[in-house]
N, C-alpha and C positions, 0 to 999 in steps of 0.2 A: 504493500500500500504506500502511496507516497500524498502527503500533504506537504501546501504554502502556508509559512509564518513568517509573520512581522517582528521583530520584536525590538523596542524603545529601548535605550540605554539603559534603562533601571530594571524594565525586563529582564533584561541580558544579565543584568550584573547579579538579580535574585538568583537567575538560574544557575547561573557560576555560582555564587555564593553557595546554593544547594547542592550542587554536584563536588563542590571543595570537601563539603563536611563530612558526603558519604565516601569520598576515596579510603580505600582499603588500609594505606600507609599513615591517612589520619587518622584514621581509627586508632589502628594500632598505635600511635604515637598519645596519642589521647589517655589511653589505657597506663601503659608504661615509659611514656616519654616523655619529651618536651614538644609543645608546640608554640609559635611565635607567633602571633595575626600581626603584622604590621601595617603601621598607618596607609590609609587607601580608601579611598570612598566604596571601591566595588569591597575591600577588604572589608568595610563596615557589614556590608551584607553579609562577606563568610563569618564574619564574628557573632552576628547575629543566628544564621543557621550551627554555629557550635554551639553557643551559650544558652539559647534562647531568651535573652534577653535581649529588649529594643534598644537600639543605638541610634544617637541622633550622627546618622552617618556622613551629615558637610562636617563636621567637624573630627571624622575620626580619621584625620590625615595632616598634613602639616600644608607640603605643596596643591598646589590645586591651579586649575587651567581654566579662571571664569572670567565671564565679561568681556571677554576679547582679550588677554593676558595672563601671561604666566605671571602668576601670585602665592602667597600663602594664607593660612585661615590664621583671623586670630587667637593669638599666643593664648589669651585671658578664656578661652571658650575651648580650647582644642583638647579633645579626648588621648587619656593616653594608650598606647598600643598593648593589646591583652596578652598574656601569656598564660599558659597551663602548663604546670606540671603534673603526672597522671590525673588530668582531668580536671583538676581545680586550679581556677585560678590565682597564681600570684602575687602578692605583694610587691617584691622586688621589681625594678625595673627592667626592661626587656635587656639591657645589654648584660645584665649580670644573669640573668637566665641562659644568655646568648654562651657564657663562658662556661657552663657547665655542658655545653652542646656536647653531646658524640652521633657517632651514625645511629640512623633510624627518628635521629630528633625531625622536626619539621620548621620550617621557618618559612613564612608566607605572606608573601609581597608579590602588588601589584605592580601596572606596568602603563607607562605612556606610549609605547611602540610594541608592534610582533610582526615579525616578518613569517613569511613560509616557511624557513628554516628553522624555526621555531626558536627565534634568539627575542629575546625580550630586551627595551631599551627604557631606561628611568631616567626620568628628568630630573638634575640637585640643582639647586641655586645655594645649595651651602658647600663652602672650599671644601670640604672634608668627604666631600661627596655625598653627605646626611646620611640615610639610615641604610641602604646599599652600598653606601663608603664602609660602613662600618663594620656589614654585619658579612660579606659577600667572603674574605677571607677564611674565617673563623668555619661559615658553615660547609666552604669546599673544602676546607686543609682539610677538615674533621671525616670528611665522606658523610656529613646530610642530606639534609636536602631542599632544594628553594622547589617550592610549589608557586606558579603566576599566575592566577586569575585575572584575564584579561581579556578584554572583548574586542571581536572582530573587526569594531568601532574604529581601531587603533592601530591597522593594518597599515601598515608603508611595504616601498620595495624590498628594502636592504636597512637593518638595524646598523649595521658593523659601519657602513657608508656613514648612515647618519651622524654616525659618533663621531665619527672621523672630523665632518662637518662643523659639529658646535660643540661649543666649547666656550665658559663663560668670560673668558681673558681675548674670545677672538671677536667678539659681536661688535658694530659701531652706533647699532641703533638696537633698542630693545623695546618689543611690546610687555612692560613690566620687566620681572627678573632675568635678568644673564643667567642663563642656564648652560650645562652640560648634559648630556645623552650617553649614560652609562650602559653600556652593555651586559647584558644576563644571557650567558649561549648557552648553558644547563641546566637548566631548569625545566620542569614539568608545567609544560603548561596547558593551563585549563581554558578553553575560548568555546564559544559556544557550540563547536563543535564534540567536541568534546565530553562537554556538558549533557551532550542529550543521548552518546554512547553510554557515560556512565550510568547515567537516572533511566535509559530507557533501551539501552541494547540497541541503539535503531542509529543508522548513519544519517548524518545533515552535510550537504551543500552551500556553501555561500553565493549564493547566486547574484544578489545586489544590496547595494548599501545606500542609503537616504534617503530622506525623505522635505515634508514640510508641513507645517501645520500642528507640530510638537512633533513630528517623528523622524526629526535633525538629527543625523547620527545615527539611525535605524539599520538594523541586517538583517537582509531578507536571504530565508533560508529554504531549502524541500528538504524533507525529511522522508526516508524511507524504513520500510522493513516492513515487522510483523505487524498486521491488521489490528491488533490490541493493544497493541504499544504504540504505536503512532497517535491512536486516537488520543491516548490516555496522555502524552506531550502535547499533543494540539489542545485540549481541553486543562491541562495547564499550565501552559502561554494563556490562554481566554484568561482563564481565572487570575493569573496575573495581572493583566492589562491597566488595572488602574494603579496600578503600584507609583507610588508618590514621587514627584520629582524631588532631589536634589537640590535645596536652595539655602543659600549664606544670608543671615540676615543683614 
């Protein structure tokens, strides 16, 4: 069976978000490991599909890309990034969680770029390279693992190009922050595609992106496979559909 789907940016990112929490590795990692949510607006969804708790998710990120500029949320409002250890949350702050990482931990950051090659690109406007400056050593020396949830939204040709590209010491003119374009080339990443293997066993297509009329940023998708699984994706996307945008006061 094959059906067409729409799905809004906040769609995408619930269903990412849903499809992060049931992977098999966070599970397991849940259970007896470490796992990291780092700051990320879709990441606020995965956080919310772990915890079950509601997140006010403009502010569960630092950087952020509104209004026409690369900006950050304010300091005075912004959520910090959750951790679990087997399963409960945290006290400590994420980087001192970060030091006790070995293999099987999970560390989970979003992405401003994904090419086809499945390289994930992060925007820092801080020298240090902010929180994939920080955390990108520790969790490959160790053998973890970066998991990306990130949507199709965000597709360019070439990650590795872009990098090459910008760089916050090269720009002469900026809309908002000088930014650099950090490359993630191992990582597991989760994009809509993805998403609907894991929740539904069933292959999806990206066939077109945007829209207008609130569904700016949109990817339109076919989905195929088994006659009851398909249905049961297509019926929730519907059920999704109003899912709230996004908005910085």
């Amino acid at each position: 069976m094959k059906a067409l789907v729409v799905l809004n940016p906040n769609v995408s990112k619930r269903l990412i978000g849903r499809a992060v929490s049931q992977l098999p590795e966070v599970k397991k990692a849940l259970e007896d490991g470490r796992v990291i949510i780092a700051g990320g607006t879709t990441n606020g969804f995965v956080a919310e599909e772990i915890t079950g708790k509601s997140i006010e998710k403009a502010y569960y990120t630092a950087g952020i890309v509104s209004a026409g500029k690369v900006t950050t949320t304010d300091d005075s409002k912004r959520l910090k990034p959750i951790s679990l250890v087997k399963g409960e949350e945290s006290t400590l702050p994420w980087n001192d969680v970060l030091t006790d990482f070995v293999a099987g931990d999970i560390f989970i950051k979003g992405g401003n770029a994904v090419d086809l090659e499945g390289n994930v690109g992060v925007l820092s406007s801080d020298r240090r390279g902010g929180t994939i400056g920080l955390a990108y050593g520790p969790v490959i020396a160790r053998g973890a693992q970066f998991i990306c949830p990130v949507s199709l939204e965000k597709l360019i040709p070439d990650v590795l190009t872009a990098s090459i590209e910008l760089g916050q010491d090269t720009l002469d003119l900026v809309a908002g922050l000088p930014v650099g374009l950090i490359p993630v080339p191992n990582a597991t990443v989760i994009s809509e595609i993805e998403a609907f293997e894991v929740l539904y066993g069933i292959s999806a297509t990206h066939v077109a992106s945007g829209g207008v009329n609130g569904s700016e940023g949109a990817v339109t998708i076919v989905l195929e496979g088994d006659e009851q699984q398909v249905k049961e994706a297509f019926q929730y996307i519907e059920s999704i559909k109003d899912e709230a945008k996004i908005v910085l006061d």
